[in-house]
C-alpha positions in Angstrom: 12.5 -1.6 10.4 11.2 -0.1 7.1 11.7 3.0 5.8 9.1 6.2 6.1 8.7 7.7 2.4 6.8 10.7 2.3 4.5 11.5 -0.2 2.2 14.1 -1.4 3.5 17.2 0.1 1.2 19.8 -1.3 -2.0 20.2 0.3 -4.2 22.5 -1.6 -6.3 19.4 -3.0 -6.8 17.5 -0.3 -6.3 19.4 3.4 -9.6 20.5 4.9 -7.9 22.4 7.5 -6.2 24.7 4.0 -9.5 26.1 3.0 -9.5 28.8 5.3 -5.7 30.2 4.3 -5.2 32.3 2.0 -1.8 31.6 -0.8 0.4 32.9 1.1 -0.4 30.8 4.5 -0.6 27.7 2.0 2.5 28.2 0.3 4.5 28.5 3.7 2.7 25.5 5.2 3.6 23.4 2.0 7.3 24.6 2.3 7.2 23.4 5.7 6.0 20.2 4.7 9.0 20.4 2.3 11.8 20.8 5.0 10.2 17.9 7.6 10.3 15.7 4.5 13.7 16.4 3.6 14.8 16.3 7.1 13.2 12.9 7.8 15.0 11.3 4.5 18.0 12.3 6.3 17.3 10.7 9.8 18.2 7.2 10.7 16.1 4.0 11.1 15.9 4.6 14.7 14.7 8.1 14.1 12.2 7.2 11.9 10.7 4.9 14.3 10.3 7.9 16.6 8.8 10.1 13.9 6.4 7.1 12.9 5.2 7.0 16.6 4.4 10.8 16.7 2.4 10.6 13.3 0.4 7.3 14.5 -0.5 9.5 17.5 -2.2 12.4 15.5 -5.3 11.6 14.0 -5.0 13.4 11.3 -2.1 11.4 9.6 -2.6 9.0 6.6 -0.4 6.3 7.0 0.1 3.6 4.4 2.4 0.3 5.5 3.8 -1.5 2.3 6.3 -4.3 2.0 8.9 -1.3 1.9 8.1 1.1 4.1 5.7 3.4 5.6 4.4 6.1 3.4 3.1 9.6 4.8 0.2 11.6 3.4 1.6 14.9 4.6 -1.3 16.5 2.5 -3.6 15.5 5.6 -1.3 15.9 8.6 -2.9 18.4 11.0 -0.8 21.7 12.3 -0.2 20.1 15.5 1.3 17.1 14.2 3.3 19.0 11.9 4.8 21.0 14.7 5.6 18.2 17.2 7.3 17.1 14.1 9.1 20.1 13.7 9.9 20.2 17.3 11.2 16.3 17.2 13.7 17.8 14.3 14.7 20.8 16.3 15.8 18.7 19.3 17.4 16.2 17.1 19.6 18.9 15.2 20.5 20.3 18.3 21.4 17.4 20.1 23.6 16.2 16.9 25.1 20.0 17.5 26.0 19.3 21.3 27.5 15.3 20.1 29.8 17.2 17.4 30.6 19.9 20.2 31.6 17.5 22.9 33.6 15.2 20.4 35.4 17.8 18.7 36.4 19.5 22.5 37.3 15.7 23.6 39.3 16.0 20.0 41.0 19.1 21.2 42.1 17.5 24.7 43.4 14.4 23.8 45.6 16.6 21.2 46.6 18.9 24.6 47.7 16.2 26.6 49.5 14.1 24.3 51.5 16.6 23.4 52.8 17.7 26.7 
C-alpha cells in the first residue's frame, strides 16, 4: 500500500463551505486540518488504508492517486468527514493508550512473579 500525503491544508481559497465563517471559525478549522494531518503522517500503512476508506466515502474529498501515494485535498474535505476523521484518531489514540496499559501491567506481573 502507498502512502496518504496530505496536501493543501488551508482552506480559505478554495472551501465553499468557509465562506460563511468568520477568521476566527476559519482559523480553528484550518488548525484542525493541521492536527489530522500530522496525526495521519504518524499512523501506519494499515491505518492509512482505514483513513483512505473514510475519505473515499465523503463526497467532498479530493483524492489524487499517484505512483507514490494518495494525496488529500483537505482544503475541500467537508465538516463531517473531517470529524469522522477526528473520531477515527480519537479511538486510535485511545486504543494505543489501553495496548501500553495492558503491556506495561503484564510488564509489572511477570516482574511480581518471577521474583517470588
Amino acid at each position: 500500500m502507498r502512502e496518504i500525503y496530505i496536501k493543501n491544508i488551508r482552506g480559505e481559497d478554495h472551501a465553499m463551505d468557509q465562506l460563511s465563517l468568520d477568521p476566527a471559525e476559519i482559523h480553528e478549522l484550518n488548525h484542525r486540518r493541521e492536527a489530522v494531518r500530522a496525526a495521519i503522517e504518524l499512523m501506519t500503512k494499515q491505518q492509512h488504508v482505514e483513513v483512505l476508506h473514510l475519505l473515499s466515502k465523503s463526497l467532498s474529498a479530493k483524492l489524487n492517486e499517484t505512483r507514490s501515494g494518495v494525496y488529500v485535498n483537505m482544503a475541500f474535505l467537508s465538516e463531517s468527514a473531517l470529524k469522522e476523521i477526528e473520531l477515527f484518531i480519537t479511538h486510535h489514540v485511545d486504543q494505543e493508550s489501553y495496548i501500553r496499559l495492558a503491556e506495561d501491567e503484564k510488564i509489572a506481573l511477570n516482574s511480581t512473579l518471577v521474583q517470588k
